[in-house]
C-alpha positions in Angstrom: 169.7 145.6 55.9 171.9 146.1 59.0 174.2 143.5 58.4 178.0 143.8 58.6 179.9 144.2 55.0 182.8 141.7 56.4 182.9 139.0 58.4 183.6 141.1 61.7 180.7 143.2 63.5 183.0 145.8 64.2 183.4 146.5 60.7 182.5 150.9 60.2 180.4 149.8 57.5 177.2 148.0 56.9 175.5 146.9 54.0 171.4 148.1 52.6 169.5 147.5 50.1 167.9 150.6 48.0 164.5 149.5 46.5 163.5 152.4 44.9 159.4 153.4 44.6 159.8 153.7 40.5 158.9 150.6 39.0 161.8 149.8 36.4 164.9 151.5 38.3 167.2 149.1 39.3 167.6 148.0 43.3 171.2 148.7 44.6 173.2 147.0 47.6 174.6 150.3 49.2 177.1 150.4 52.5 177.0 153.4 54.5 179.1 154.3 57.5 177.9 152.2 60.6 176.0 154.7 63.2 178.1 154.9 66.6 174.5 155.5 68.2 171.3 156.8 68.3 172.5 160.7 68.6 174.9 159.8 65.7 172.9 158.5 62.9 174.0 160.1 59.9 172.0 157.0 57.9 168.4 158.6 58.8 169.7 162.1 58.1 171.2 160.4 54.6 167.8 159.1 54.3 165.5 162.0 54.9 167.4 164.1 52.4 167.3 161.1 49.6 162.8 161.2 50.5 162.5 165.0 50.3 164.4 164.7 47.0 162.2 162.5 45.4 158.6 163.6 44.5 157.1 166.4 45.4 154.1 166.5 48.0 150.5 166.8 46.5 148.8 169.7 48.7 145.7 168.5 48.8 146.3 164.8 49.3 148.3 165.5 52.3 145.4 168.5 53.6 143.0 165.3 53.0 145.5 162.7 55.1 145.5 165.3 57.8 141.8 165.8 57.7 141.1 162.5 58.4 143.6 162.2 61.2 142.1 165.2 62.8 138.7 164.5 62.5 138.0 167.0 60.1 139.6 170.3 61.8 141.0 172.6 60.2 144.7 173.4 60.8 147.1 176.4 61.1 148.4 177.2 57.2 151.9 177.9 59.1 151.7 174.4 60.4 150.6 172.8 56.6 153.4 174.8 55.3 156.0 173.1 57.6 154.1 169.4 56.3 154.5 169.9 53.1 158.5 170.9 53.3 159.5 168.4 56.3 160.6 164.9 55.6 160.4 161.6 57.8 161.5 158.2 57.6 159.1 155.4 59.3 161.8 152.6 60.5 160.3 149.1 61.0 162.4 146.1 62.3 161.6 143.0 60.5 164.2 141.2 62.2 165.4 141.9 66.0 169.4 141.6 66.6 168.6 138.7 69.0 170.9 135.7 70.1 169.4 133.8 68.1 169.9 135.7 64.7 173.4 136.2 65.6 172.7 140.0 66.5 171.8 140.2 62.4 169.1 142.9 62.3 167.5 143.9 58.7 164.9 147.2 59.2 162.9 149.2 56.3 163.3 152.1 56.3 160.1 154.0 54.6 159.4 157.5 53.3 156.9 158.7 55.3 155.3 161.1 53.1 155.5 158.8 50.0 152.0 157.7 49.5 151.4 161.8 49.5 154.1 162.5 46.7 153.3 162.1 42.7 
C-alpha cells in the first residue's frame, strides 16, 4: 500500500501491508523508506530477498512451468540453474495515483516464483 504514513506526501516513509502466503501467520502494517525513483528502489530489492528466503523452489514444477511456456523445449541446465536461484517480484497496480484518488496508489507486490515453492 503506497500511501503516506503522515498526513504529508513528502513524508520519507510509506506504509504496506505484509500478507504472508502461510495460512495462520499474522498480516503486518510495515513502513519502509519511500523510493526517490525507479533506479532507487530499495523496496523491490527488500522484497526480492524477503521471496528467495521463503520456500524453496520445487525443480521439477518449475522445469514443468517452463515446459509449458516453451512449447515443450528443452533448455540449457546453466540457464535452469540460474531459475531456480533468481528471485522476482510481479508488481500489479490496483489503484493508479490519479487526481481523483488524491495521488493514493496501493500495488501488490507478488512472489513470482511462489506457486513453484513448497
Amino acid at each position: 500500500k503506497n500511501a503516506p504514513s503522515s498526513s504529508s506526501s513528502s513524508s520519507p516513509l510509506f506504509k504496506y501491508i505484509l500478507i504472508p502466503a502461510a495460512f495462520g501467520d499474522p498480516i503486518q502494517e510495515l513502513e519502509a523508506p519511500r523510493p526517490k525513483g525507479l533506479e532507487d528502489d530499495n523496496f523491490t530489492t527488500t522484497l526480492r530477498k524477503h521471496f528467495s528466503s521463503r520456500g524453496k523452489m520445487d525443480r521439477k514444477l518449475l522445469e514443468k512451468q517452463v515446459a509449458e511456456k516453451t512449447k515443450g523445449k528443452m533448455i540449457d541446465e546453466k540457464y535452469m540453474d540460474m531459475l531456480m536461484s533468481n528471485s522476482s517480484v510481479e508488481i500489479v497496480p490496483l489503484v493508479l495515483p490519479l487526481k481523483r484518488t488524491k495521488f493514493l496508489s496501493i500495488s501488490m507486490y507478488v512472489d513470482d516464483q511462489g506457486i513453484a515453492k513448497n
